[in-house]
N, C-alpha and C positions, 0 to 999 in steps of 0.2 A: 323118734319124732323130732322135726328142725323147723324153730319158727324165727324166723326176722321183725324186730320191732325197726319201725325207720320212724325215727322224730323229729318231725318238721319244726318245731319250734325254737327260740332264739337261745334256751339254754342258760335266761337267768333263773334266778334260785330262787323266787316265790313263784314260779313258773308251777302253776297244779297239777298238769297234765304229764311231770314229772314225776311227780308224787305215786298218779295213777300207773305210772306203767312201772316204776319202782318195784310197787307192790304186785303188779299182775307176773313179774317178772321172777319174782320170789316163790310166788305161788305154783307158776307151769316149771319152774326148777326143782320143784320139791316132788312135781309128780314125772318126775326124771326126763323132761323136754330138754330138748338143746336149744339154748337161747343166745342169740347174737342182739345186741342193741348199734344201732348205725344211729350217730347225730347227724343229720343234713347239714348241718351250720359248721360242720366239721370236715365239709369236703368240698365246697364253696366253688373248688375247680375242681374240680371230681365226679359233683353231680350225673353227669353222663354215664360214669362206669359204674353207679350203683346197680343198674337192674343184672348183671351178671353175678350181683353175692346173692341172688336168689336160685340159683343151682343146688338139686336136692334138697328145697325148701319146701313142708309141708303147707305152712300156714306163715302168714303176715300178720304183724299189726302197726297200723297205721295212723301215729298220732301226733296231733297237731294243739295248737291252741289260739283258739280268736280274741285277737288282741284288738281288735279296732272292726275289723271288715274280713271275711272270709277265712281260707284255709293256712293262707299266707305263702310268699315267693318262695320258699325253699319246698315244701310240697307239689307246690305247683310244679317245678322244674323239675324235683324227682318222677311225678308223672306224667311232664311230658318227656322225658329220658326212656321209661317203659315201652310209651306208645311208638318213638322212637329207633328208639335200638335195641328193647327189649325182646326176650324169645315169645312170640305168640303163643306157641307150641308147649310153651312150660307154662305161660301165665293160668293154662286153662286148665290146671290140675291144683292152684293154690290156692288156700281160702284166706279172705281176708276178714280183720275186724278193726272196724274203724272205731278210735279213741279220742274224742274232739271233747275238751273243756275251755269255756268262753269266760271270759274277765267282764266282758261288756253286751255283747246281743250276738247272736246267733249260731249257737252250737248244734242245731239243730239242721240247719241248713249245712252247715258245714259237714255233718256225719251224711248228710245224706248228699251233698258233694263226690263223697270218697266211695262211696256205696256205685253212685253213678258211672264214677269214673272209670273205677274195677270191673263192674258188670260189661262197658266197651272195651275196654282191656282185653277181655274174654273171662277174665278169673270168677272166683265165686266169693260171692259175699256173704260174709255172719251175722248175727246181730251185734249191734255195734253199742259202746257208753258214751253216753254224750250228758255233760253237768254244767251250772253256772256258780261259778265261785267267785264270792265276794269277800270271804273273809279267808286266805291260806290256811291261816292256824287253826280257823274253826272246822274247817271242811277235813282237814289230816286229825284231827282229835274226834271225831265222829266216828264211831264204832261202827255205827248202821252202815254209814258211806262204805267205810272201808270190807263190809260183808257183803254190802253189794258189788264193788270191784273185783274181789277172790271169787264170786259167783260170777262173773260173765269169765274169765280167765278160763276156771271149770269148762263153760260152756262151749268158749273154742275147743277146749280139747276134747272136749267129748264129741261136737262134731267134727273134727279131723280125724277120731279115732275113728267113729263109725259111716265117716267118708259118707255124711249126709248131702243128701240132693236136694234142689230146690224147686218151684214151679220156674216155667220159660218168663222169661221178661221183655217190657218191647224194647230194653235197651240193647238187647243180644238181638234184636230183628231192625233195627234200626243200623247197628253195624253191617251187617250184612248186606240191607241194600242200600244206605246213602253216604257210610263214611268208609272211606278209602285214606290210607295215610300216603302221602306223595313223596314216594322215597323209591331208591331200586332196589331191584328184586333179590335182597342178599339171603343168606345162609344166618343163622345163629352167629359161627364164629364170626363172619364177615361184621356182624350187626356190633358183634363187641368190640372188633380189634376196628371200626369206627369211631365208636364212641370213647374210646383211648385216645386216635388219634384229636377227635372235637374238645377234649380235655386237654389237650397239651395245647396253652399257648404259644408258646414257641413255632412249633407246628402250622399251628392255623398263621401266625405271623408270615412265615414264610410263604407258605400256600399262597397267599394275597400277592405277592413281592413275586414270586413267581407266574402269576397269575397276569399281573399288570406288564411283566417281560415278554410275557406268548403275546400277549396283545398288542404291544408293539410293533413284535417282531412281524407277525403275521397283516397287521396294517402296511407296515414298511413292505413286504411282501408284494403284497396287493395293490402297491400305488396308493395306500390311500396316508395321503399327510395331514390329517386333519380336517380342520377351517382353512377355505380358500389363504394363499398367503397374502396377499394382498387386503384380506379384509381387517376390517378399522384404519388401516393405512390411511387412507382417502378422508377419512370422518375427520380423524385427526388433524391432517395437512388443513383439509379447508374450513377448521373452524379455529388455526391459534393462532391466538393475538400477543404477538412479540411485545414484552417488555424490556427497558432501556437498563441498560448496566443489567441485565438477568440472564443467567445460564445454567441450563442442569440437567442430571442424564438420570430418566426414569425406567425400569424396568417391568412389565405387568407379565403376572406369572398369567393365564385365562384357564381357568377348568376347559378338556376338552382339546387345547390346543398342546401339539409336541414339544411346541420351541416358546419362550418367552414373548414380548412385542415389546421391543430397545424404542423407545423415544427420546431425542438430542434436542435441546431447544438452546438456540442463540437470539441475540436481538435482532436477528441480522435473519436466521433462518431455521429450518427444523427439517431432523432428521428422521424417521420412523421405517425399520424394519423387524422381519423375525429373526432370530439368534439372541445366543448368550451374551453376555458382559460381564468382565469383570469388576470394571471400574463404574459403578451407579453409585446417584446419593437416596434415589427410592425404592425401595422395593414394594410392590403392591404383587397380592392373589385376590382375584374376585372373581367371581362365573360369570358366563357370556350372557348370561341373563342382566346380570346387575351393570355389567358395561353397555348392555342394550338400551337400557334403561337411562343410562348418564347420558350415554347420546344423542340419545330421543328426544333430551329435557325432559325424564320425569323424573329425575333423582340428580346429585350432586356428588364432585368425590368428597367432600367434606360431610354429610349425611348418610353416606353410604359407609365412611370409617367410622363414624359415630357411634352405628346400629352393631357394628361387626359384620356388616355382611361384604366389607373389603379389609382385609389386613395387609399392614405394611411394616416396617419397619425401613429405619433410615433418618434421614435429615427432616424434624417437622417444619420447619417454615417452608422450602421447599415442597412438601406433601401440600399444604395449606396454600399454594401457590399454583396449585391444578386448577383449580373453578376461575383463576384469575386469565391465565391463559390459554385458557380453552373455554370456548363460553360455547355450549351447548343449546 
């Protein structure tokens, strides 16, 4: 027999729920189980590849600890990885038993979280321990406690041995007819050698980067260059107000757009096209939204770098010198 413990919780050392599966783990070792323990908080970019160490697994257990509010982010991502890229096919032959101890309110909810979760999974759920511990030392010096942890341990294995059934639940009829997970229609191996790939950052980096090249290329393609090139041109030209002894070359990067928008101002005249530059004293990014917005007059570029929702970098008197010569 091969059981998996996966421990959602953070891994410090008054942590109870440690304590608990310590023990439970001592206990299905002595009655000659194979036991793996997996820390979630130990694979932080890995998460994705855990549901394939559950091959030729009998049984689970599944323990967390409520530290403030529920079952906590490393659980949760381990099960959403399962419903993910997990084998359907295998989940529905493992028994789980959920192990939830709470420092503050609701282990309760929490065990029956995991219970839920498993049951749409397809797997089968056990009874599960769920305790509120307020004192570490007092809760591990409790003989009683510790008799009743070596008795539910027992009881997984006894129901793994004798491969007990349950009654139907409407959480197995409720998968069936309303939740669908929206993923393509892969194979097991395909579903792992996924979830390898969603783990490697590097990987996904690239993917994006390659990703933003097809879409280029295939816009270029297609005739399409974006936003009209002419647009903002015109907004620009006819609202700046040339100042005396002032000159300066602004650059605006625009979400959405291919090419930059080069802005020249002299006292004398103004320049505005699309293409790069080398030589600017500003550099501004902001989306077409928030440059909508400056135009319109409902917003300012001094307001707008304020907020963050324009970054620049370059010459600040210069930046600080936009609202003066362009009066929107």
């Amino acid at each position: 027999m091969k059981i998996n413990i996966y421990y959602g919780g953070r891994g410090v050392l008054d942590d109870p729920t440690l304590y608990v599966i310590q023990k439970m783990e001592r206990v299905l070792t002595e009655l000659r189980v194979e036991v793996h323990r997996y820390n979630i908080y130990e694979y932080k970019n890995g998460i994705s590849t855990l549901p394939k160490t559950m091959k030729d697994t009998d049984g689970v257990i599944l323990a967390t600890t409520v530290e403030w509010l529920g079952i906590g982010g490393f659980m949760n991502q381990f099960l959403d990885a399962c419903w993910l890229y997990g084998d359907k096919d295998l989940l529905r032959s493992i028994y789980m038993q959920p192990v939830v101890m709470s420092t503050t309110y609701g282990e309760r909810e929490g065990m029956l979280t995991l219970e839920n979760a498993w049951e749409i999974l397809g797997g089968l759920p056990c009874s599960g321990l769920c305790g509120y511990v307020t004192d570490v030392t007092a809760f591990e010096s409790n003989a009683e406690y510790a008799h009743i942890i070596e008795k539910k341990a027992e009881a997984l294995y006894r129901t793994i041995s004798q491969r007990a059934q349950g009654l139907p639940s409407s959480n197995q009829a409720v998968k069936k007819s309303v939740l669908h997970s929206h993923q393509l229609s892969l194979t097991p191996e395909e579903s792992e050698q996924l979830s390898q790939f969603v783990s490697d950052d590097n990987y996904v980096r690239q993917q994006k980067v390659d990703i933003e090249e097809l879409s280029s290329m295939y816009r270029d393609l297609l005739g399409e260059e974006g936003p009209d090139s002419e647009e903002y041109i015109a907004d620009f030209k006819s609202h700046y107000h040339p100042q005396k002894d002032f000159t300066a070359s602004y650059l605006f990067q625009i979400d959405g757009q291919q090419k930059p928008l080069y802005i020249h101002v002299t006292p004398q005249d103004i320049i505005c096209s699309y293409g790069a530059q080398e030589e600017v004293n500003v550099i501004a990014r902001l989306s077409s939204g928030v440059l909508d917005q400056i135009i319109s007059g409902r917003e300012t570029f001094q307001r707008a770098f304020g907020v963050g929702d324009m970054k620049t970098k370059g010459n600040l008197r210069m930046l600080n010198m936009l609202d003066t010569i362009f009066v929107f």
